[in-house]
C-alpha positions in Angstrom: 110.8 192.1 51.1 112.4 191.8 54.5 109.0 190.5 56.0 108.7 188.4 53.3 111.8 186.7 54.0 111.8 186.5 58.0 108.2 184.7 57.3 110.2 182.3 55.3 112.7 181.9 58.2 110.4 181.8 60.8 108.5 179.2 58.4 111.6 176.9 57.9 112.8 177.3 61.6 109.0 175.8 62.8 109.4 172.9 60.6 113.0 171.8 61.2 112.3 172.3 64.9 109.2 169.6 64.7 111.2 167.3 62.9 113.3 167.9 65.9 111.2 166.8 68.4 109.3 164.5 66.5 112.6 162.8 66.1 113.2 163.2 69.3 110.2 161.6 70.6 110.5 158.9 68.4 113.9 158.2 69.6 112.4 158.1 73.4 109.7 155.4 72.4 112.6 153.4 71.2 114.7 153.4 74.5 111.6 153.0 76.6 110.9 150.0 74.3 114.8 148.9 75.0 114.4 149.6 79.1 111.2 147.1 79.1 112.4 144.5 77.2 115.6 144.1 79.1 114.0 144.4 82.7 111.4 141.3 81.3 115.0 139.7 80.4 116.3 140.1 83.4 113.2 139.5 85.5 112.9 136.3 83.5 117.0 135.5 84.8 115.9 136.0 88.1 113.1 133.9 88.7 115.0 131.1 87.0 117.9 131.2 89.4 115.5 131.0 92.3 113.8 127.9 91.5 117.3 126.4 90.0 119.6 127.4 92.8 123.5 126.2 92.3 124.7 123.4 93.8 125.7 123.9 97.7 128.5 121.6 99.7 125.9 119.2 101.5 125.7 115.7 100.8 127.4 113.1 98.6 126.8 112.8 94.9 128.2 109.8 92.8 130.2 110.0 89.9 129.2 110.4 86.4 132.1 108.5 85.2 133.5 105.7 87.4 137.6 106.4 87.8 139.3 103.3 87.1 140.1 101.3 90.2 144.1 100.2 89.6 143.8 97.4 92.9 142.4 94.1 91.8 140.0 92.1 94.0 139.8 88.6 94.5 136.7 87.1 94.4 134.9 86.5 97.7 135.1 82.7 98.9 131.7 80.8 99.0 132.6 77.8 100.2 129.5 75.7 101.3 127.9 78.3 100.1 128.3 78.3 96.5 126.1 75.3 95.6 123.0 77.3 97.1 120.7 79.5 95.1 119.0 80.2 98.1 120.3 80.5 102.0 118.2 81.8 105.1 118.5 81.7 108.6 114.8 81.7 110.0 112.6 80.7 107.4 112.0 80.0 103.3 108.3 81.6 102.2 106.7 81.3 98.3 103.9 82.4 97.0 103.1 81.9 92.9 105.3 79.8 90.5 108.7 80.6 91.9 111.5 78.6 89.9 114.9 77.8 92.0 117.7 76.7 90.1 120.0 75.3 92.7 120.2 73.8 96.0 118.2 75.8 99.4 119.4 75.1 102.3 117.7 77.4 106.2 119.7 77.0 109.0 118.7 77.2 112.4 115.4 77.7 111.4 113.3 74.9 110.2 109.8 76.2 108.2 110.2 76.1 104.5 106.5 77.1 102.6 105.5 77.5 99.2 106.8 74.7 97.5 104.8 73.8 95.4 103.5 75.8 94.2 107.0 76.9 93.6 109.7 74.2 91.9 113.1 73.6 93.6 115.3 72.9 90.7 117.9 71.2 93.3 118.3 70.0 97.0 116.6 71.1 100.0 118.3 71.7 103.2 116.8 72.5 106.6 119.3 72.4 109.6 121.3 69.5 107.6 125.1 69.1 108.0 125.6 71.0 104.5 123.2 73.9 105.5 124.9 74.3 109.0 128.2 74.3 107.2 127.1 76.7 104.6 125.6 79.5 107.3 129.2 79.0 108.7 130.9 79.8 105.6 128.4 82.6 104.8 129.2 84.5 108.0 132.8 84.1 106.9 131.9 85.5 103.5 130.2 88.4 104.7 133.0 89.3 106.9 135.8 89.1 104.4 133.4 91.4 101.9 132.6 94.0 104.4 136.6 93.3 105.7 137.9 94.3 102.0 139.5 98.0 101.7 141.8 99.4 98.8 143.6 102.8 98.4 141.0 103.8 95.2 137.9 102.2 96.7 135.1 104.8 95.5 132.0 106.0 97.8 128.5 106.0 96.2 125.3 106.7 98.3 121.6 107.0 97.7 120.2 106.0 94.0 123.0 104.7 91.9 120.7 104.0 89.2 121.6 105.1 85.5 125.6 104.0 86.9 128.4 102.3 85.1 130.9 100.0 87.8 134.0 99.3 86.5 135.8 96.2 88.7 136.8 97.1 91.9 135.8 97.9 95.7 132.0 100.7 96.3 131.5 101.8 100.0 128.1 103.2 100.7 127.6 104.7 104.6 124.3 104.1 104.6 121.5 102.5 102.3 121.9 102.2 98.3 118.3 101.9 95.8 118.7 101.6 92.0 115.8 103.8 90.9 116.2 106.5 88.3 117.5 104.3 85.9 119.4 100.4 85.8 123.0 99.5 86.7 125.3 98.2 84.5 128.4 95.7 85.8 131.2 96.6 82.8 134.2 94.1 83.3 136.0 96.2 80.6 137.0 92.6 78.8 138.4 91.0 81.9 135.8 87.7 82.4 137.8 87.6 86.3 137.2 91.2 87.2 135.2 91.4 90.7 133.3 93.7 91.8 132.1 94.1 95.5 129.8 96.3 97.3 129.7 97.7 100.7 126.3 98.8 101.8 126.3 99.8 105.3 122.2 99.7 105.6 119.6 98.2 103.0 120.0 97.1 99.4 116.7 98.1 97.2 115.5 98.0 93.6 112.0 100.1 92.7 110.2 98.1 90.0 111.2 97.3 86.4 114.5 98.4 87.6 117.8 96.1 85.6 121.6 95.3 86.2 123.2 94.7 83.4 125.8 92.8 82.9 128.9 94.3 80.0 132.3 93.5 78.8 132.4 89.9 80.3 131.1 90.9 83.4 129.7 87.9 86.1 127.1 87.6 87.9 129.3 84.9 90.1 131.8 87.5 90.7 129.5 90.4 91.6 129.0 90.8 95.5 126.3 92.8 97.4 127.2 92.8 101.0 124.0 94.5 102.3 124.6 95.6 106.4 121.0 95.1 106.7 118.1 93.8 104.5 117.8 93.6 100.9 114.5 93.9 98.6 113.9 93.1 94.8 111.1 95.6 93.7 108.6 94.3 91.3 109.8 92.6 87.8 113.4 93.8 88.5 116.2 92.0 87.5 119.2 91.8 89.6 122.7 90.2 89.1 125.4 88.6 91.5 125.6 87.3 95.2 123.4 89.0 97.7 125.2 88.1 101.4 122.4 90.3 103.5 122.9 90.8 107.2 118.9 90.2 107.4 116.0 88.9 105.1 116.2 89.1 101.7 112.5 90.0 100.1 111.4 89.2 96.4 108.4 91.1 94.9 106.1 89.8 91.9 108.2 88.3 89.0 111.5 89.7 90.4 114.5 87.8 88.7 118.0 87.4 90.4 121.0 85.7 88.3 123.3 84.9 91.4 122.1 84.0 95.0 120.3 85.2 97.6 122.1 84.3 101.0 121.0 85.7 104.2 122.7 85.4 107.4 119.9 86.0 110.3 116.6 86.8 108.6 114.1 85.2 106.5 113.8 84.9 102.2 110.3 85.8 101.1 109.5 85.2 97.4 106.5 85.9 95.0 106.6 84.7 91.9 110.2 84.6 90.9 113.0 83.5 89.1 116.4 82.5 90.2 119.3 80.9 88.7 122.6 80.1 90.7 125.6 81.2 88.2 
C-alpha cells in the first residue's frame, strides 16, 4: 500500500513539474518575442532620426504666418516713370509676339529690337526728353524704396514661395526666388495698402510660378526693389513694379501686371505679356 501510494506521488509530482516548465518555457518564448519586437521598434526610431535630424540654429527661415505690420507705407513715387510699362538703360530686345501695354522709353542707350514682331501698345522712347526724365526719376525711386525702414519690417530670404504678405516693409540680405509654390499679395481689404520689397541681390521666378493678388491688393502699389537683376521664369506671372539695379530678363510667355524698370541694364523679352496698372 505504501508503494502503491508514493508511485502515485512520484506520478503526480512528474506531471505538475512538466507543466511547470512547459509553462515556463512557454512564458520565455513570449518575452523573447517581446525583446525582438521592441529592439525592431526602436531600431526603426533610430534610423528615422538620422535621416530627419531636428532643426539646428543656422540660417534664416521665413514665417509661416506673416505678423501684421502696424507702420503704413506710402507708396513709392514714379514720377516720369509711371506712364512706362517698360524702362531700360542699355537696350530693349524681343523675340515672339510680345504685347506692351504702355509707353517704353531706354535711356542712354539707343538699340530697341524686336518690334515687330512684338506690338507696342503705347509710345516709344529712346534717349527722348521724357525717357531722360524718367531714368532720373527711376534712380530716385529706387533709392527712396531701398531708403524705406520701419520698427516691424520683417526679413525673408531664399524661396518665399507658398507665402502670404500682408502690407508693409520685406528686407531680404541677399537673393529671393519664388519656387516651391506662388506668392500671394493680401491687402486684408485696404485697396491703398503697399507693399515693398527689399532684395539686396537677384529677384527670380522658376517656371509656372504665380503672384496673386487678395483682399484688394495692387499691382500699382506692389514694389520689387531688386539690388541686382531680376528674371521671370517660363509662363510665370508676376505682379507690381520691378525697379532692378540691372537687366530685367523675360522667359517664354512670362506675364507681368506692373512694370519692368531697370536702372543700368538691359530688358530681354520672349514672348510676353505686360500690362502697365
Amino acid at each position: 500500500m505504501l508503494t502503491f501510494v508514493m508511485r502515485n506521488i512520484t506520478r503526480n509530482c512528474s506531471t505538475s513539474c512538466g507543466n511547470i516548465k512547459n509553462n515556463k518555457m512557454k512564458a520565455i518564448k513570449i518575452f523573447s518575442a517581446i525583446a525582438i519586437v521592441s529592439a525592431v521598434l526602436i531600431s526603426g526610431c533610430k534610423k528615422e532620426d538620422k535621416t530627419t535630424p531636428a532643426p539646428t540654429g543656422g540660417g534664416t527661415t521665413n514665417p509661416t504666418v506673416m505678423p501684421t505690420q502696424t507702420t503704413a507705407h506710402a507708396a513709392v513715387s514714379l514720377a516720369g516713370a509711371n506712364t512706362l510699362a517698360i524702362l531700360a538703360g542699355s537696350g530693349i530686345t524681343n523675340t515672339g509676339a510680345t504685347i506692351i501695354t504702355g509707353d517704353m522709353g531706354l535711356s542712354p542707350g539707343t538699340s530697341v529690337g524686336g518690334f515687330p514682331p512684338g506690338i507696342l501698345n503705347g509710345t516709344l522712347h529712346i534717349n527722348t526728353n521724357i525717357a531722360k526724365q524718367a531714368k532720373l526719376d527711376l534712380t530716385a525711386a529706387y533709392n527712396d524704396a531701398a531708403g524705406r525702414t520701419s520698427t516691424d519690417i520683417v526679413t525673408l530670404s531664399g524661396n518665399i514661395g507658398g507665402l502670404t504678405l500682408t502690407p508693409g516693409l520685406y528686407k531680404s540680405t541677399s537673393s529671393l526666388a519664388i519656387s516651391s509654390g506662388d506668392v500671394t499679395f493680401d491687402a486684408k481689404g485696404n485697396p491703398n495698402a503697399v507693399f515693398i520689397i527689399q532684395i539686396a541681390s537677384a529677384l527670380t521666378t522658376t517656371s509656372g510660378r504665380k503672384v496673386f493678388l487678395a483682399g484688394g491688393a495692387l499691382a500699382s502699389n506692389i514694389f520689387w526693389q531688386v539690388g541686382s537683376s531680376a528674371t521671370l521664369g517660363t509662363t510665370s506671372v508676376m505682379k507690381g513694379n520691378i525697379l532692378a539695379m540691372q537687366s530685367i530678363s523675360f522667359k517664354t510667355g512670362a506675364t507681368l501686371d506692373g512694370r519692368a524698370l531697370a536702372r543700368n541694364g538691359a530688358i530681354t523679352m520672349q514672348g510676353n505679356t505686360v500690362v502697365k496698372p
